[in-house]
C-alpha positions as CSV (number, residue, x, y, z in Angstrom):
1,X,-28.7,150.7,104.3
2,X,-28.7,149.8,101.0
3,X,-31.8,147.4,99.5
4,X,-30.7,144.5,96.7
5,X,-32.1,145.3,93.6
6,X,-33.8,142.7,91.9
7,X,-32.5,141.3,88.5
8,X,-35.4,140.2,86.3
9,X,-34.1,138.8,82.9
10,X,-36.0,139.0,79.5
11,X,-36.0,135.7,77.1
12,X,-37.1,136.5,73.5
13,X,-40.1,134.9,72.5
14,X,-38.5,132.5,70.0
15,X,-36.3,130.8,72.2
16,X,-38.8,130.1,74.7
17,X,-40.8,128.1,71.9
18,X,-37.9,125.9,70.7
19,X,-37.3,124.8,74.3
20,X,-40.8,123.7,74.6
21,X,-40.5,122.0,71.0
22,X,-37.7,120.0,72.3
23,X,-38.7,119.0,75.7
24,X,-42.0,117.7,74.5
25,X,-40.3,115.9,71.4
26,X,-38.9,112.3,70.8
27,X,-35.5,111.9,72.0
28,X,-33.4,111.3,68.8
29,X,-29.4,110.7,69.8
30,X,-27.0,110.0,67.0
31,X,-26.9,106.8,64.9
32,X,-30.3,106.2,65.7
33,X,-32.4,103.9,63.7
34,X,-34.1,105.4,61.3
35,X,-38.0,104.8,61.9
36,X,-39.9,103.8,58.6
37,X,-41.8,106.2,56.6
38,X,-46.0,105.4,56.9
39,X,-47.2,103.8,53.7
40,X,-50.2,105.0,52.5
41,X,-52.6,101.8,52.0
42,X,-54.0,101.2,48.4
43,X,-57.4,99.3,47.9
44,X,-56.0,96.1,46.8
45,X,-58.2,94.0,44.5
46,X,-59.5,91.0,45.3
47,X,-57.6,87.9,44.4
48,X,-59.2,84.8,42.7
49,X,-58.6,81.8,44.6
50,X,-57.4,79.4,41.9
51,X,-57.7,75.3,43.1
52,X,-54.2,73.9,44.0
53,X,-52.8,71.1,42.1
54,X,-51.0,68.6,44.3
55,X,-47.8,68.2,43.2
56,X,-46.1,65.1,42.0
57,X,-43.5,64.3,45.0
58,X,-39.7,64.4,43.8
59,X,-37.5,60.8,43.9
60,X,-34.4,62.1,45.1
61,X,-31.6,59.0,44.7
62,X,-29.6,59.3,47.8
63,X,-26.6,56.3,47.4
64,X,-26.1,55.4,50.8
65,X,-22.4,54.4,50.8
66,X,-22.5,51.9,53.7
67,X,-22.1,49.0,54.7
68,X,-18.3,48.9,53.3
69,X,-16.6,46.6,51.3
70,X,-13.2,45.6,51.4
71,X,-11.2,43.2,49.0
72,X,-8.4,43.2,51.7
73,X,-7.2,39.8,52.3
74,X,-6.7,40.2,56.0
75,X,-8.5,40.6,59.1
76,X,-9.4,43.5,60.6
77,X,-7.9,44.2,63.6
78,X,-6.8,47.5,66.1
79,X,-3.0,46.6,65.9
80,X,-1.8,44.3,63.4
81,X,2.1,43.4,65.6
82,X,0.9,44.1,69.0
83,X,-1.9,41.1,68.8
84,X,-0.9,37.2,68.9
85,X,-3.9,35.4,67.2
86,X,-2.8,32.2,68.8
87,X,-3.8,33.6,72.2
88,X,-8.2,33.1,72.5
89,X,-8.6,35.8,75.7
90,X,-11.1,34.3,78.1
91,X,-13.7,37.3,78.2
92,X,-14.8,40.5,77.4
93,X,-14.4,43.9,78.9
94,X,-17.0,45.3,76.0
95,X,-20.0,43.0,74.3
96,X,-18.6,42.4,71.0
97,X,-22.3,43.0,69.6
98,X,-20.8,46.3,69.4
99,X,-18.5,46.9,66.3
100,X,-15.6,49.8,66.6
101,X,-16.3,50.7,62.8
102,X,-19.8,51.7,63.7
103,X,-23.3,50.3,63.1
104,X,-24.2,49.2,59.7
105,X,-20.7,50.4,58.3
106,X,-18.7,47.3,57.4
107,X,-19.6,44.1,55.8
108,X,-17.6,42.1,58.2
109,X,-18.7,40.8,61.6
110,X,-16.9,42.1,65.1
111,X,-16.0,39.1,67.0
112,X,-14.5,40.9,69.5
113,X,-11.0,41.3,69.0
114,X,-10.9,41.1,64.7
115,X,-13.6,41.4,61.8
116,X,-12.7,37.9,60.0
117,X,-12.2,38.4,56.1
118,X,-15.2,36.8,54.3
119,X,-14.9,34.8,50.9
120,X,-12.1,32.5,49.8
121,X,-8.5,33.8,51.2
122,X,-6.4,31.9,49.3
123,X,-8.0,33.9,46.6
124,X,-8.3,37.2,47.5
125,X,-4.2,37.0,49.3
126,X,-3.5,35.8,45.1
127,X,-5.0,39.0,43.6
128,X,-3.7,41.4,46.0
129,X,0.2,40.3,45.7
130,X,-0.8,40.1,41.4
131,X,-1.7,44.1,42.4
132,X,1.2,44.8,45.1
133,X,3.4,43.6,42.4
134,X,2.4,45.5,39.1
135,X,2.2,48.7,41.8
136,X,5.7,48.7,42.6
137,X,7.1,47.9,39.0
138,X,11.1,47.6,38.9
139,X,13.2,47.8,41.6
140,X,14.9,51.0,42.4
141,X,18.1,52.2,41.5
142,X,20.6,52.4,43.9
143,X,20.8,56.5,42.9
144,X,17.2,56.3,43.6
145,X,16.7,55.3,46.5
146,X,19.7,57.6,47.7
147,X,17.7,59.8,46.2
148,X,14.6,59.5,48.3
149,X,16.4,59.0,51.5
150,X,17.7,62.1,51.3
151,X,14.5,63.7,50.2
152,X,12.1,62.0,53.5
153,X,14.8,60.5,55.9
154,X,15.1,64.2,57.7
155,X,13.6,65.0,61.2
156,X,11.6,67.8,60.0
157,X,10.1,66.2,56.7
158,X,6.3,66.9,57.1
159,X,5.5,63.1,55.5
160,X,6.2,61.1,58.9
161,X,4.0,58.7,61.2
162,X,4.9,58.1,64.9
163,X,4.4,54.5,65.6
164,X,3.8,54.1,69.2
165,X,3.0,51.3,71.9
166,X,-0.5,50.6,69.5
167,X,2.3,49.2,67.0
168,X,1.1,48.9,63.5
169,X,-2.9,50.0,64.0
170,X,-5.6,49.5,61.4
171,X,-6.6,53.4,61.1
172,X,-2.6,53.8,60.1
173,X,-3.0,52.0,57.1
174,X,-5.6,55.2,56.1
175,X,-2.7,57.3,56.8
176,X,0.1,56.0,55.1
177,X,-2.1,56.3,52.1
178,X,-3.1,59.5,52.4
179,X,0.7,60.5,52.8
180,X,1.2,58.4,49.2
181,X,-1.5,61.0,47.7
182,X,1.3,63.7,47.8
183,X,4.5,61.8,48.7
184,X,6.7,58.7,47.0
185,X,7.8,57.6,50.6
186,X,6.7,57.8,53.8
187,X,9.4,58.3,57.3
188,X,7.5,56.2,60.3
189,X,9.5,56.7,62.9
190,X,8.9,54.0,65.9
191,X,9.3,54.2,69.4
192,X,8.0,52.5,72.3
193,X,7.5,48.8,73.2
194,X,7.2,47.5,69.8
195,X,10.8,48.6,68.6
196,X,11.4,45.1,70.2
197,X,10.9,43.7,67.2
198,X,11.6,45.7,64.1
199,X,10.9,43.0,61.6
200,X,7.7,42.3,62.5
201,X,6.8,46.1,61.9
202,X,8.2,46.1,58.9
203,X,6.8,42.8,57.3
204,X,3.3,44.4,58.9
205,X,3.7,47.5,57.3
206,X,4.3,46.2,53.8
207,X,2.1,43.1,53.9
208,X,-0.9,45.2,54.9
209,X,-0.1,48.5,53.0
210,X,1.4,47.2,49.9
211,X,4.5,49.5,50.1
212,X,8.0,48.7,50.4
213,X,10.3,49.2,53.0
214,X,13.7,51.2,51.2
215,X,15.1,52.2,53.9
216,X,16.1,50.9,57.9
217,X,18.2,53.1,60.5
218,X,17.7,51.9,64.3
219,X,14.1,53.0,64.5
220,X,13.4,55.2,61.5
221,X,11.8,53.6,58.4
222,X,11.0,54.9,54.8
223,X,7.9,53.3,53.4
224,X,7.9,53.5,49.4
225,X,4.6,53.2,47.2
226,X,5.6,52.4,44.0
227,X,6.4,53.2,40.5
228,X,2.9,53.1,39.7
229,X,0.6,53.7,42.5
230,X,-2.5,55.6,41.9
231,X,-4.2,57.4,44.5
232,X,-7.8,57.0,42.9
233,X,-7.1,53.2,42.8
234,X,-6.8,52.9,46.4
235,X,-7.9,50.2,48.6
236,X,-11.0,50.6,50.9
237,X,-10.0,51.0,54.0
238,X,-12.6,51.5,56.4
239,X,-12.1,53.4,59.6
240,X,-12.3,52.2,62.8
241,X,-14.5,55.1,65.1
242,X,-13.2,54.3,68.7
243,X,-10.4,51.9,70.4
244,X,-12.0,48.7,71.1
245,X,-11.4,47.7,74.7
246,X,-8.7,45.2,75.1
247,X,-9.8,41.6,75.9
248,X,-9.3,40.0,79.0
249,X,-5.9,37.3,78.6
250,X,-4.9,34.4,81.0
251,X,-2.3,35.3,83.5
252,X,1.0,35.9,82.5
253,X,2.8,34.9,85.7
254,X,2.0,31.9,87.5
255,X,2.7,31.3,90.8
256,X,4.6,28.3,90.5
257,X,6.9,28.4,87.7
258,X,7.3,25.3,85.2
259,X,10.0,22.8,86.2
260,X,10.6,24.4,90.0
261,X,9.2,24.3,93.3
262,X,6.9,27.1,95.1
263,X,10.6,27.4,97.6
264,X,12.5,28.0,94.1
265,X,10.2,30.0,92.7
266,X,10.0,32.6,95.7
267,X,14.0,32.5,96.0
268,X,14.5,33.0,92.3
269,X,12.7,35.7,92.1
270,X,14.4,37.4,95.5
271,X,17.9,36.6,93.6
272,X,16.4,38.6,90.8
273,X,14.9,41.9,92.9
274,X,18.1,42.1,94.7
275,X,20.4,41.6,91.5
276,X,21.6,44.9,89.9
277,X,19.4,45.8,86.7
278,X,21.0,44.7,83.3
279,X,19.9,48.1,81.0
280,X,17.0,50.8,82.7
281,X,14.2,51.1,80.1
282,X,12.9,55.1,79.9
283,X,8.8,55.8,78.9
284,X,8.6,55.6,74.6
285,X,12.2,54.7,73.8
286,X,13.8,53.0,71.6
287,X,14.3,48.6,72.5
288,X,15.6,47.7,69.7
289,X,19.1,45.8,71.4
290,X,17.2,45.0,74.8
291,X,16.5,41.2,73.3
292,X,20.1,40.7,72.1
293,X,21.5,42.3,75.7
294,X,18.8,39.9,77.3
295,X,20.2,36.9,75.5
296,X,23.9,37.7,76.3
297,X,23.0,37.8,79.7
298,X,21.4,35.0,80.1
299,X,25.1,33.0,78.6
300,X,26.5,33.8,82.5
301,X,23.5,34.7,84.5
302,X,20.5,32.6,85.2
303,X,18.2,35.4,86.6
304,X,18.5,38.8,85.0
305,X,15.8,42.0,86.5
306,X,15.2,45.1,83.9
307,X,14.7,48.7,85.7
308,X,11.1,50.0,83.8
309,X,10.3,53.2,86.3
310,X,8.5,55.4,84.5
311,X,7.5,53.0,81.6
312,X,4.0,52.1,83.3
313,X,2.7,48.9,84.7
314,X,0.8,48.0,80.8
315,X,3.8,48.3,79.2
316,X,6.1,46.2,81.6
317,X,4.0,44.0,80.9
318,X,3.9,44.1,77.2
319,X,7.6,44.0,77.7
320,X,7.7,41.1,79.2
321,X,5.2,38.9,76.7
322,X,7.5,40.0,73.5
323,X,10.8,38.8,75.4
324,X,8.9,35.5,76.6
325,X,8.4,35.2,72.7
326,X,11.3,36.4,71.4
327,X,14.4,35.9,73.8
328,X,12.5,32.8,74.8
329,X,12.5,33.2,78.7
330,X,10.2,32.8,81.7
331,X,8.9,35.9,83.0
332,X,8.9,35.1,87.0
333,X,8.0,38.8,88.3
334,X,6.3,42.5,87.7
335,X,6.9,44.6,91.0
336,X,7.4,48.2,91.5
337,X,8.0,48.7,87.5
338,X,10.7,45.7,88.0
339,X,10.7,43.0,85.4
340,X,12.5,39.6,86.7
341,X,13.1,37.4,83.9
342,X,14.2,33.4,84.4
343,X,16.2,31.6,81.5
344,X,14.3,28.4,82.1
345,X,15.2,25.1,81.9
346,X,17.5,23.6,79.8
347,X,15.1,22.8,77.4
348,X,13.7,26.5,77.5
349,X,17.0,28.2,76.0
């Protein structure tokens, strides 16, 4: 039977004393950080303490731009078409101790709904029409104001404003004139509940902004600056920093209409929920021939109901104060995005 031989192997000397050079060294892997080389320390010489002069402190003169002045002959409010003034509301949803153009920023009081121009009116309304008109010079040419159309009256032209259910806001007017910096014209294009009335947005937007309305197609409008506007000459136009909270107003339907009965009342407006709708509003359109359709109507009909679903409850109602003002009517009803309107009396047409 054979014995297994035993196989002893030989390592050279050297490489047994590498192996225990690197097992007992520091671990260096690759893109390691290099460690910093000793430096030997020199006998430094003692330094002379030398007695600190206080220095002089420095007056730095910081021009603190606030609180703002304005020569703007108007007050300031959030929306300038979208507010009746005649209407007082009867309380507060917000203390008006807080101001919507901040703190300390504007020279003008909040009273709640409007910062009230300080100073003489009659005064200030005479210099900025003497301004509005040496801003716009001449009249345009017929060639151009072609000329501009054709330049801003396009879809995709980057100097538009959307004009929405705020209407005509204060923080717009900021806007339009930083569109002027760059731009003759401005294209506002307006949709929503205040395309009921397109001449009060446009005698907002020039009486406010100083521009010029050139041109008017449905609910598209270019806003022109001026022969000679300059943007360093512009008016201040402080910001307003949130939405004020809208007042609280007194009812808008009573429960008893003027000139009929509680019994007339209920069966006028069941006529007007069972009726068939005159024109279905859809959510940000375009109103601009619901008054005129309203008006028509009420030449055969005495009771005529407008389908709003999908417009919202706020601006049904909205809806309905611009037609009470502008058709004139009575609005009798808001249920289930349903707005009945009554003609009124004869005296009421």
């Amino acid at each position: 039977m054979l014995k297994p031989k035993l196989c002893i192997r030989l390592y050279p000397t050297n490489l047994i004393y590498t192996y225990r050079n690197l097992t007992q060294s520091h671990y260096d892997p690759p893109f390691s950080p290099i460690s910093k080389p000793l430096q030997t320390q020199t006998p430094s010489k003692p330094k002379s303490k030398k007695p600190k002069t206080p220095k002089a402190p420095q007056k730095t003169q910081i021009s603190d731009p606030f609180p703002l002045k304005s020569d703007l002959p108007f007050d300031f409010k959030y929306s300038y078409s979208e507010t009746n003034s005649s209407v007082k509301p009867i309380a507060f949803r917000e203390t008006p101790k807080f101001s919507p153009f901040g703190p300390g920023r504007l020279d003008r009081k909040w009273t709640g709904t409007c910062a009230p121009v300080d100073g003489e009116v009659e005064k200030l309304t005479e210099e900025a029409a003497r301004k509005r008109k040496e801003v716009l010079g001449e009249d345009l040419s017929e060639d151009e104001v072609s000329e501009l159309v054709e330049r801003y009256w396009h879809s995709d032209c980057s100097r538009q404003i959307n004009l929405g259910k705020g209407g005509v806001t204060h923080n717009m007017l900021d806007d339009i004139h930083s569109h002027w910096k760059r731009a003759e014209a401005v294209r506002i294009k307006c949709l929503g509940v205040p395309t009921l009335d397109m001449s009060a947005i446009c005698f907002h937007l020039e009486d406010k902004s100083g521009g010029k309305i050139i041109y008017r197609n449905i609910n598209i409008l270019l806003l022109y600056r001026g022969r000679h506007y300059d943007p360093n000459n512009r008016p201040t136009i402080p910001l307003m920093l949130w939405k004020p909270r809208e007042p609280i107003f007194p009812k808008l339907v009573k429960n008893v209409a003027d000139g009929m009965t509680f019994d007339e009342t209920k069966e006028m407006r069941n006529r007007g929920l069972n009726s068939s709708p005159l024109m279905k509003l859809t959510r940000n359109g375009v109103y601009v021939n619901v008054v005129e359709r309203v008006r028509e109507a009420f030449n055969a009909e005495e009771v005529v109901r407008l389908d709003c679903t999908h417009v919202g409850t706020s601006d049904c109602k909205k809806i309905g104060v611009k037609l009470r003002d502008l058709v004139p009517c009575v609005p009798i009803l808001f249920k289930d995005e349903q707005i009945i309107l009554w003609r009124g009396n004869d005296g009421q047409k």
